[in-house]
C-alpha positions as CSV (number, residue, x, y, z in Angstrom):
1,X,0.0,0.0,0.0
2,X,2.6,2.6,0.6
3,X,4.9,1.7,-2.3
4,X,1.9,2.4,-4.3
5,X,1.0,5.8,-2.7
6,X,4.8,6.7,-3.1
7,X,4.4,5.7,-6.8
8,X,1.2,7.5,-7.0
9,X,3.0,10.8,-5.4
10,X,5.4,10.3,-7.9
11,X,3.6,9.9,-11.2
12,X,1.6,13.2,-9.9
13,X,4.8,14.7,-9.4
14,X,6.6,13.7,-12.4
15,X,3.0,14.8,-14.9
16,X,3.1,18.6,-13.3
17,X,6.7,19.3,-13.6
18,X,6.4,18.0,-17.3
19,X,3.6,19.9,-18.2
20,X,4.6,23.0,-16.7
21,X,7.4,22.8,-18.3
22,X,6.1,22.1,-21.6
23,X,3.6,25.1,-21.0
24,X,6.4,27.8,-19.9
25,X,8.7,26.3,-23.1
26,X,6.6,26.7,-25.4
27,X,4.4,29.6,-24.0
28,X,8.0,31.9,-23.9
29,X,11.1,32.1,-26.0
30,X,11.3,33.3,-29.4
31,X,8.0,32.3,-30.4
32,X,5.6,32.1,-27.4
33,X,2.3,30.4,-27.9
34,X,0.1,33.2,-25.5
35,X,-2.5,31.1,-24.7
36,X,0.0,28.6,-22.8
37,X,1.3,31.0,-20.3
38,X,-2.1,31.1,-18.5
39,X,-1.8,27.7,-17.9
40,X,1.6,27.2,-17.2
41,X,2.0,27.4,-13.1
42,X,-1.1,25.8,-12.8
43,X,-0.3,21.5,-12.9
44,X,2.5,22.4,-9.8
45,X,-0.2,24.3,-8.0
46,X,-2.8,21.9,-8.1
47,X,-0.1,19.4,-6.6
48,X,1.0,21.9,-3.9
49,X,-2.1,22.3,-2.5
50,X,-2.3,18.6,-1.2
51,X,1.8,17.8,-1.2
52,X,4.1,18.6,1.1
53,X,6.3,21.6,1.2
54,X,9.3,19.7,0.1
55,X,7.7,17.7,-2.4
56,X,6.0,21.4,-3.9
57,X,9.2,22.5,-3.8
58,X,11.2,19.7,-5.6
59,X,8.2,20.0,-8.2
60,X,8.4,24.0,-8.4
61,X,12.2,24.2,-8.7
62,X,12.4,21.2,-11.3
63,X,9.1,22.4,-13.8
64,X,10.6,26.2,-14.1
65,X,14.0,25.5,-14.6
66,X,13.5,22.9,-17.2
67,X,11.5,25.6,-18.9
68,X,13.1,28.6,-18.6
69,X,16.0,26.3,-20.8
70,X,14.4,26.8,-23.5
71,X,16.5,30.0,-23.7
72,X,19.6,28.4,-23.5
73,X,20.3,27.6,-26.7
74,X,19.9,31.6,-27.6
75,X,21.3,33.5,-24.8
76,X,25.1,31.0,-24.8
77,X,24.9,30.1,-28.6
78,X,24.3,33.8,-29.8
79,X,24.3,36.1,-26.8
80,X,27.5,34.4,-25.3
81,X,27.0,34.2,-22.3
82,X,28.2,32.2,-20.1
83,X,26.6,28.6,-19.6
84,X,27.2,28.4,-15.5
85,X,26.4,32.2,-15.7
86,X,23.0,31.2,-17.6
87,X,22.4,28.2,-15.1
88,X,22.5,30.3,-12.0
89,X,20.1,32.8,-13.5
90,X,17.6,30.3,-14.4
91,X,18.0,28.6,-10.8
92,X,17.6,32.1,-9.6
93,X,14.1,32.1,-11.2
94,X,12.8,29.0,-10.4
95,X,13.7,29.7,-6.8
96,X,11.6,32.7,-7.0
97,X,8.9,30.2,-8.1
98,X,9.7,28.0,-5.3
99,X,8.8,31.1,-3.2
100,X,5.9,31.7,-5.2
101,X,4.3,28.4,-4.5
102,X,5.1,27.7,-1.1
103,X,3.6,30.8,-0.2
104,X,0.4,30.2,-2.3
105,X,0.3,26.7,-0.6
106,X,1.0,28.2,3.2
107,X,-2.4,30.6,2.7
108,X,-3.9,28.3,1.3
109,X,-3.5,25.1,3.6
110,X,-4.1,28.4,6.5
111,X,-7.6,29.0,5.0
112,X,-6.4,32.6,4.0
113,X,-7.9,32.0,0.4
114,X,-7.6,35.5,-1.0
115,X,-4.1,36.2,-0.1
116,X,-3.0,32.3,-1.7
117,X,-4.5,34.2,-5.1
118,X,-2.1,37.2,-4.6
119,X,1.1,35.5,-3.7
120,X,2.2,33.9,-7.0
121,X,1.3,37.5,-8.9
122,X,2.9,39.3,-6.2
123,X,6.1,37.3,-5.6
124,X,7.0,36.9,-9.2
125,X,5.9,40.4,-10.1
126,X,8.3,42.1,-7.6
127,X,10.9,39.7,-8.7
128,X,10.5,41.2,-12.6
129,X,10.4,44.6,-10.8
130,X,13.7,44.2,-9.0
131,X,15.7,43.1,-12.2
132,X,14.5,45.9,-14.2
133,X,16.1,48.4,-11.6
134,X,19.0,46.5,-10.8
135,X,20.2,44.5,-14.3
136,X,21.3,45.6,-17.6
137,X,18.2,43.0,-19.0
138,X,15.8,45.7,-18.1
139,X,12.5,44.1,-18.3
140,X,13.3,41.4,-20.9
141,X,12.7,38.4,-18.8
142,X,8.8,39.7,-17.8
143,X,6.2,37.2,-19.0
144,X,4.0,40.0,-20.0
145,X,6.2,40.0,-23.5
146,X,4.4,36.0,-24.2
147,X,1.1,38.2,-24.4
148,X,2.2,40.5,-27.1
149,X,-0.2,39.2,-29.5
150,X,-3.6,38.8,-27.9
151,X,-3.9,42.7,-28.1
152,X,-6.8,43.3,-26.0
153,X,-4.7,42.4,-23.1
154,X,-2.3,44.2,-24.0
155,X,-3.9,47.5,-23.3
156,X,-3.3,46.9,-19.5
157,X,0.1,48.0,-20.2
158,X,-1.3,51.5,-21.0
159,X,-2.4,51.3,-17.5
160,X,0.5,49.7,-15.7
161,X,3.0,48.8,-17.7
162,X,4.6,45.1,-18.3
163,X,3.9,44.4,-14.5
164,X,0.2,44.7,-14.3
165,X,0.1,42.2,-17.4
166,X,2.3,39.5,-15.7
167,X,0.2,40.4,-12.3
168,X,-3.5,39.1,-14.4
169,X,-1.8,36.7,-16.3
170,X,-0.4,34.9,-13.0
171,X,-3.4,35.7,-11.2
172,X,-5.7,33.6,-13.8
173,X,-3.9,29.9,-12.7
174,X,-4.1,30.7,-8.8
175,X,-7.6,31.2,-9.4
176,X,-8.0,28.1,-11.2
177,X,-6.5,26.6,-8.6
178,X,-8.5,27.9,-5.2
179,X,-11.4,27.0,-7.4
180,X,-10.5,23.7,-7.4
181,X,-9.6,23.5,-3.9
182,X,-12.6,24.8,-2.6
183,X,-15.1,24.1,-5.1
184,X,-15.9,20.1,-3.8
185,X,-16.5,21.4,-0.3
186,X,-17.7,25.0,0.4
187,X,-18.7,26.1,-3.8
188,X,-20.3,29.0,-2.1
189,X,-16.9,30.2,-0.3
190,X,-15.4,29.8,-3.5
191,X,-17.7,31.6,-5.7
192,X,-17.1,34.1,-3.1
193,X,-13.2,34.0,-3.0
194,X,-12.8,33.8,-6.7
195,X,-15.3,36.8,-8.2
196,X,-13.3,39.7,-7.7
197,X,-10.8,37.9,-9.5
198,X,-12.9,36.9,-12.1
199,X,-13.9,40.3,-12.2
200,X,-11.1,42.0,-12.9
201,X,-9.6,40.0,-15.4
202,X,-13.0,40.4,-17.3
203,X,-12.5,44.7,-16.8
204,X,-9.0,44.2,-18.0
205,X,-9.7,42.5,-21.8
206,X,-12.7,44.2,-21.9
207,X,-11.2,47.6,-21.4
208,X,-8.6,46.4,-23.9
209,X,-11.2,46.2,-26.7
210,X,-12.8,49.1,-26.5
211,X,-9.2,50.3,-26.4
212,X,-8.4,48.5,-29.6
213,X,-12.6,49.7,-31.0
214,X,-11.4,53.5,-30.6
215,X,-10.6,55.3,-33.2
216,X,-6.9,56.7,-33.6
217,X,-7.6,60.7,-34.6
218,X,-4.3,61.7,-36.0
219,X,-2.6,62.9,-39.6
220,X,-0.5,59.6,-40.5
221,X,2.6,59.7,-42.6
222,X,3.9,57.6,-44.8
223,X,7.4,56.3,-43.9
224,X,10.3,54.3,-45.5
225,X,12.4,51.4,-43.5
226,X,15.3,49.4,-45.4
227,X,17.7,47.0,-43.9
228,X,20.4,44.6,-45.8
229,X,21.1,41.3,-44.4
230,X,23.4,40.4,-47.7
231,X,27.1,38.7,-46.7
232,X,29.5,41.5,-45.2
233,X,26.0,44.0,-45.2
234,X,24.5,42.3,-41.7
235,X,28.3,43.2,-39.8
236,X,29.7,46.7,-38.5
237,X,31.6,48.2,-41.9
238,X,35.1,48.9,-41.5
239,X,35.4,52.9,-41.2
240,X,36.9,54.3,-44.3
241,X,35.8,53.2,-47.6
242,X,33.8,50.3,-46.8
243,X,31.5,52.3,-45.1
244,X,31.3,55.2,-47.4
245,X,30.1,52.7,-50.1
246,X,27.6,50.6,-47.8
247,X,26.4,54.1,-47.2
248,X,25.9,54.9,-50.4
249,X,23.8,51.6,-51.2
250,X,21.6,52.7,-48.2
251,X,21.3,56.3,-49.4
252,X,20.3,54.9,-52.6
253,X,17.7,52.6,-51.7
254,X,16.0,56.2,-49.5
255,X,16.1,57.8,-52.4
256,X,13.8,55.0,-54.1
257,X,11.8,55.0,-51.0
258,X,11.2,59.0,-51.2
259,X,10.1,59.0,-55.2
260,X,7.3,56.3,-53.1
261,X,6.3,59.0,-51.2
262,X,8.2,58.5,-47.8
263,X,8.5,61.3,-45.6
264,X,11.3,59.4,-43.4
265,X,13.7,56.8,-43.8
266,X,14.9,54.7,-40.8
267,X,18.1,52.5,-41.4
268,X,19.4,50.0,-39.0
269,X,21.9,50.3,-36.1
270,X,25.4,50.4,-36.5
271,X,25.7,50.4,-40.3
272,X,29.5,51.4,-40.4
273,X,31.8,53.2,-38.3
274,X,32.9,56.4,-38.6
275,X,35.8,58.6,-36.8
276,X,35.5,62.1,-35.9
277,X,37.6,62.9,-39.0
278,X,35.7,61.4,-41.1
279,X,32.2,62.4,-40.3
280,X,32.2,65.3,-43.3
281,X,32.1,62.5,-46.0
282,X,30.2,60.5,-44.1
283,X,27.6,62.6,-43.4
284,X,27.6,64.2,-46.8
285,X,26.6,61.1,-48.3
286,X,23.1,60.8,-46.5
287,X,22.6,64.6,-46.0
288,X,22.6,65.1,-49.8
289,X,20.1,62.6,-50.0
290,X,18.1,63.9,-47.7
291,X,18.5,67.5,-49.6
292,X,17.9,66.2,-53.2
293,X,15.0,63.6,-51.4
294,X,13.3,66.3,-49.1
295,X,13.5,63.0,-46.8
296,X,14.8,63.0,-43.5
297,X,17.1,59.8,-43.1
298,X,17.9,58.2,-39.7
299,X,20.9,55.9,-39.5
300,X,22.7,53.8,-37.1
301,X,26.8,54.5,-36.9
302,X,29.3,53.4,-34.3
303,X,30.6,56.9,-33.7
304,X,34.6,57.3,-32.4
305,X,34.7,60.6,-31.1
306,X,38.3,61.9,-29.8
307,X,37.3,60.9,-26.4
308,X,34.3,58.1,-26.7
309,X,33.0,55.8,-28.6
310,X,28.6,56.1,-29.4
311,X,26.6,54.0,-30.9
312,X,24.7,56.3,-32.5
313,X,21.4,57.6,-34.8
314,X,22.5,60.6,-36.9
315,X,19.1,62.1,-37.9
316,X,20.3,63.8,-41.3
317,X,17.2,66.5,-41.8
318,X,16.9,68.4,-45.6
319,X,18.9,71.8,-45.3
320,X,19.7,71.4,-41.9
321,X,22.4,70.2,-39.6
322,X,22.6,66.8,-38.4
323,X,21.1,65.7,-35.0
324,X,22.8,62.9,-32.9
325,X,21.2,60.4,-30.4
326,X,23.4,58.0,-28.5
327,X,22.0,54.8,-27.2
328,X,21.5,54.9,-23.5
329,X,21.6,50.9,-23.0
330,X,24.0,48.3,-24.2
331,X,24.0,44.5,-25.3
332,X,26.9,43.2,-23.1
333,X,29.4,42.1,-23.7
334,X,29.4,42.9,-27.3
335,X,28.7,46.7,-26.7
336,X,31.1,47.6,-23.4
337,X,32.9,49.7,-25.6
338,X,30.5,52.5,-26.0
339,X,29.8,55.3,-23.9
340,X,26.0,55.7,-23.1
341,X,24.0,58.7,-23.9
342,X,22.3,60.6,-21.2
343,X,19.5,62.6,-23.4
344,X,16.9,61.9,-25.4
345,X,16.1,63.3,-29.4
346,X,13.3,64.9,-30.3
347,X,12.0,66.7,-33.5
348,X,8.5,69.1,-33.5
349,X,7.7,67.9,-37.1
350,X,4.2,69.0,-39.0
351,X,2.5,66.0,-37.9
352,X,4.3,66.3,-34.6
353,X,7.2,65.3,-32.2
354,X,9.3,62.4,-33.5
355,X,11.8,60.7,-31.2
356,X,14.8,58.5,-32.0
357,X,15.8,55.5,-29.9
358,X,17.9,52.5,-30.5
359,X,17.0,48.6,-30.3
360,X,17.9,47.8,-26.6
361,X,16.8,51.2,-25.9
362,X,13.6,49.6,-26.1
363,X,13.7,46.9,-23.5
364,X,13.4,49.5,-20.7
365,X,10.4,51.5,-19.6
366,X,12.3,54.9,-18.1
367,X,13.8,55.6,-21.8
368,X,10.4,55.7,-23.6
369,X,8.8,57.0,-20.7
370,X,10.8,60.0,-21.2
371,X,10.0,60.4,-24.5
372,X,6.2,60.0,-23.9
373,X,6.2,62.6,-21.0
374,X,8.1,64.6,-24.0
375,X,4.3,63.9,-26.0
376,X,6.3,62.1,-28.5
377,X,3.6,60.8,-31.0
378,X,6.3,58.6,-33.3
379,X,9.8,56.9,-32.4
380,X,12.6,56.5,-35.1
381,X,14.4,53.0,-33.7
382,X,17.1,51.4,-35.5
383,X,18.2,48.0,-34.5
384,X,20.2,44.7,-35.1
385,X,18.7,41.5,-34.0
386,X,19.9,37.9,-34.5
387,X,17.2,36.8,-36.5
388,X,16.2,33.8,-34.6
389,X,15.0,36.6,-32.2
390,X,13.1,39.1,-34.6
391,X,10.1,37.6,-32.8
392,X,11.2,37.7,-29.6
393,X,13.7,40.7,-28.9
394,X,12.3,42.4,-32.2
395,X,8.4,42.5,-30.9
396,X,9.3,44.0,-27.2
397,X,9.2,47.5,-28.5
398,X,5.3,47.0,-29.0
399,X,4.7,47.5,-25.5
400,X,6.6,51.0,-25.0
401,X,4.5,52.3,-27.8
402,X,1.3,50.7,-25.7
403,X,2.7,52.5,-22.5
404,X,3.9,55.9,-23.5
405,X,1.3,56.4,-26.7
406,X,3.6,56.0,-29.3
407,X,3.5,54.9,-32.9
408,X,7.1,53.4,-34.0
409,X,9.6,52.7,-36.6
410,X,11.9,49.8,-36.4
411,X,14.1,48.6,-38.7
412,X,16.6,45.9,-37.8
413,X,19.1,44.0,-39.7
414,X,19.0,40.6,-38.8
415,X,15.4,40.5,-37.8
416,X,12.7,43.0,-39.3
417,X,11.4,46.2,-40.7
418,X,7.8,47.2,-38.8
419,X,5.6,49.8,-38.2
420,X,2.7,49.9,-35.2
421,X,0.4,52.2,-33.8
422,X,0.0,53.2,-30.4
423,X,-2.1,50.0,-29.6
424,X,0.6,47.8,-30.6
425,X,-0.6,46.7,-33.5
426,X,2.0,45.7,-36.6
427,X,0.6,47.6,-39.5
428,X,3.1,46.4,-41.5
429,X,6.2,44.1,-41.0
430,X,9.0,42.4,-43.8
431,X,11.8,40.0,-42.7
432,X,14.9,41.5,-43.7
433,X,16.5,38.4,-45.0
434,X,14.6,37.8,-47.8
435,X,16.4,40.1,-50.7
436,X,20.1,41.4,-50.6
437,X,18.4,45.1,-49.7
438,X,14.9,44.7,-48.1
439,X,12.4,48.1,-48.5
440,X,8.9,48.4,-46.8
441,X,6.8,51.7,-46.8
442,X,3.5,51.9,-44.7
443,X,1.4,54.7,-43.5
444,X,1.4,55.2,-39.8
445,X,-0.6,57.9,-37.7
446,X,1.5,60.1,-35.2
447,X,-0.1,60.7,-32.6
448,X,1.0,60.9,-28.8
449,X,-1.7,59.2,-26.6
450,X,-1.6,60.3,-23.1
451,X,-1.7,57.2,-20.8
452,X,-2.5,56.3,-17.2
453,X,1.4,54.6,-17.4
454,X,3.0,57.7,-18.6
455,X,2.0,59.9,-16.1
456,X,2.8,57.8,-12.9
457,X,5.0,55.2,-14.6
458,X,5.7,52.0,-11.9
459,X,3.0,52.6,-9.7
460,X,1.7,49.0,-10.0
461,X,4.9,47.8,-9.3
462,X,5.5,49.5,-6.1
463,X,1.9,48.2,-5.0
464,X,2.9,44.7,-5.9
465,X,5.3,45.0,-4.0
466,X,3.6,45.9,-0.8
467,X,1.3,43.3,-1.6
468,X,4.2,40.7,-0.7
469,X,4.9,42.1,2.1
470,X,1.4,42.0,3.1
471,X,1.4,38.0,1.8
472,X,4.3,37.5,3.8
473,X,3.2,38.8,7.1
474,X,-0.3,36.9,6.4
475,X,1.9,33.4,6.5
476,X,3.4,34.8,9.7
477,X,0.2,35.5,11.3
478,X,-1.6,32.7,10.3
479,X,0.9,30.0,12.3
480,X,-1.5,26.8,12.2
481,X,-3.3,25.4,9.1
482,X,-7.3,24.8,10.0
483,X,-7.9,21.4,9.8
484,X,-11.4,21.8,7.6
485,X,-10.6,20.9,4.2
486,X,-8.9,18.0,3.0
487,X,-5.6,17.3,4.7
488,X,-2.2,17.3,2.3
489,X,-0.7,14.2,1.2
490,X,2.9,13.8,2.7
């Protein structure tokens, strides 16, 4: 009898950490499936609320980690870091899971039902909070970026930024789980436990679709993106020549893309580099075809000043000086060399104020929070991807344009040329290895959308987390488990 109980225990075991693991594989990473994340932490919750706390643990620990590896591949193979480095960070997180659970299965098991819903939403959410202050990932490891697609959640983000988003999405398995703890033997306790939850995720996609219904009043312009993935094109040109004629191809190709009518051109990052000395040619070659053009032409250059190395976005407007906008946060280790910027670019335009930002630039909220506070209606962003992330990495700049009110620009070598509205949607989007010089031109209306986000930027956050604290002291209190309810399996 108790060899089979063990067995039992471990088959339930062994079928959560597998399918939450399966869920948060395939539900992240450089595709996500966004359905599967609001299922993921829910097979190791259902066995936490009968298991022990070493058993939910074990099972925590083991589903997480095994899927936050589906990363690993990407962040050693092309990212290069580190594989113990990598290994740590992921034990990190599913640590913070382990947290996460045991403290949803302590409220629960101590009949505090409504704090057991908050503690996985809290605990992670904090956790996603902390990195973005203290780690040069910013917020790219929030789960809010799995949800990118199913756009009528994504106009929480207007409200509260990435963290409200992984807040409801978390929120949605605890509540499947109380459900299902209560449900057998008190359903009226639970109907009671679980409305408000049910409630608010219900305000939250329904404000996102009348959100998505509205309509966008604004002039829209038509802009021009180009990017060249062909063999010594996707690479940083050698200053000097080789980047005066890769230049010159660009330049050519916005010329084409003004006689179509574009009013801008947007370039990648880091086309070529450039020394002080050389900047007069340099810049001669896109300023004239911005002059002959009447387009204004934004392009990524790794700048060596006397003094510092940018990576840069000169902003070459017709009859007019160059502007200059030096990206503020770097892809270790591959950009340690560059100095970061410290201010942000704007330009009061006809159809109004255009901002310029570069790809990484993107993976923070304070950057683009700046320029929405600036009532920047459309950001200029040149990037580089790694293709197998144009997805992934490529698609996180959707969210700053749903936070600050935005309409953007992008165009990355490597991954793709886009444009979206302040909604996030893609209006229109090209790989860029699909043709030796790859062109897209799109109408997009600029206009700056003033948002809850914008105007008291991590205020969910900081609520989240005195919510844990609040969780934490409720386990505290709460010393002894009531023994109504069905007892835990050992």
């Amino acid at each position: 009898m108790a060899s089979s109980l063990d067995l039992k225990r471990v088959g339930t075991s062994a079928t959560a950490i597998v399918l939450t693991a399966l869920l948060l594989w395939f539900g992240t990473g450089m595709e996500p499936l966004w359905p599967l994340m609001w299922l993921a932490p829910l097979p190791v919750l259902l066995v936490a609320m009968r298991a022990s706390a070493w058993r939910s643990a074990i099972v925590a620990f083991a589903a997480w980690f095994i899927g936050m590896c589906n990363l690993l591949s990407y962040l050693h193979g092309l990212i290069e870091l580190p594989i113990p480095g990598l290994l740590v960070n992921f034990s990190i997180m599913a640590l913070v899971f382990v947290v996460a659970v045991l403290l949803f299965r302590a409220l629960l098991r101590r009949g505090a039902y409504a704090s057991a819903l908050l503690a996985l939403p809290a605990t992670w959410v904090s956790f996603e909070f902390i990195v973005n202050l203290s780690s040069s990932s910013g917020t790219a490891i929030s789960l809010a970026y799995s949800q990118l697609r199913f756009l009528s959640f994504l106009q929480l983000a207007s409200l509260t930024g990435p963290w409200g988003m992984s807040f409801v999405l978390l929120l949605f398995p605890a509540l499947v789980a109380v459900g299902v703890y209560l449900y057998r033997d008190a359903p009226k306790q639970a109907l009671r436990v679980l409305a408000p939850g049910v409630v608010v995720i219900a305000a939250v996609l329904i404000f996102g679709a009348v959100r998505l219904m509205l309509p966008i009043d604004a002039p829209s312009l038509k802009v021009g993106l180009v990017a060249s993935d062909a063999p010594g094109n996707d690479d940083v040109a050698h200053k000097g020549l080789p980047t005066q004629h890769l230049l010159q191809a660009y330049a050519d190709e916005a010329a084409a893309l003004a006689a179509r009518g574009a009013t801008v051109v947007v370039m990648p990052e880091k086309i070529g580099s450039v020394a002080d000395g050389e900047s007069p040619a340099s810049d001669a070659v896109l300023q004239t075809t911005a002059d002959r053009s009447n387009v204004i032409v934004v392009a990524g250059l790794d700048r060596m000043a006397t003094n510092a190395e940018y990576n840069a976005a000169r902003v070459y407007i017709p009859h007019a000086a160059p502007m200059e906008y030096h990206k503020e946060h770097m892809l270790p280790p591959f950009e340690l060399k560059f100095t970061s910027g410290k201010a942000i670019t704007v330009m009061s335009q006809p159809t109004g104020i255009w901002g310029v930002a570069i790809c990484k630039d993107m993976d923070f909220t304070g950057l683009s929070r700046r320029y929405g506070k600036a009532g920047a209606g459309l950001m200029l962003v040149p990037a580089w991807d790694f293709n197998v992330d144009w997805l992934f990495h490529g698609h996180i700049a959707l969210m700053r344009g749903v936070e600050n009110g935005f309409s953007m620009v992008r165009a990355a070598k490597n991954g793709s040329l886009y444009v979206s509205d302040s909604r996030g949607r893609i209006l229109a989007e090209v790989r860029t290895n699909t043709a030796p010089f790859v062109t897209l031109v799109a109408e997009v209306p600029v206009a700056h959308a003033m948002t809850l986000y914008q105007l008291l930027g991590n205020w969910f956050a900081w609520i989240t987390l005195a919510v844990l604290l609040w969780v934490i002291v409720q386990v505290l209190r709460l010393r002894k488990p009531p023994l109504d309810i069905t007892q835990p399996i050992r």
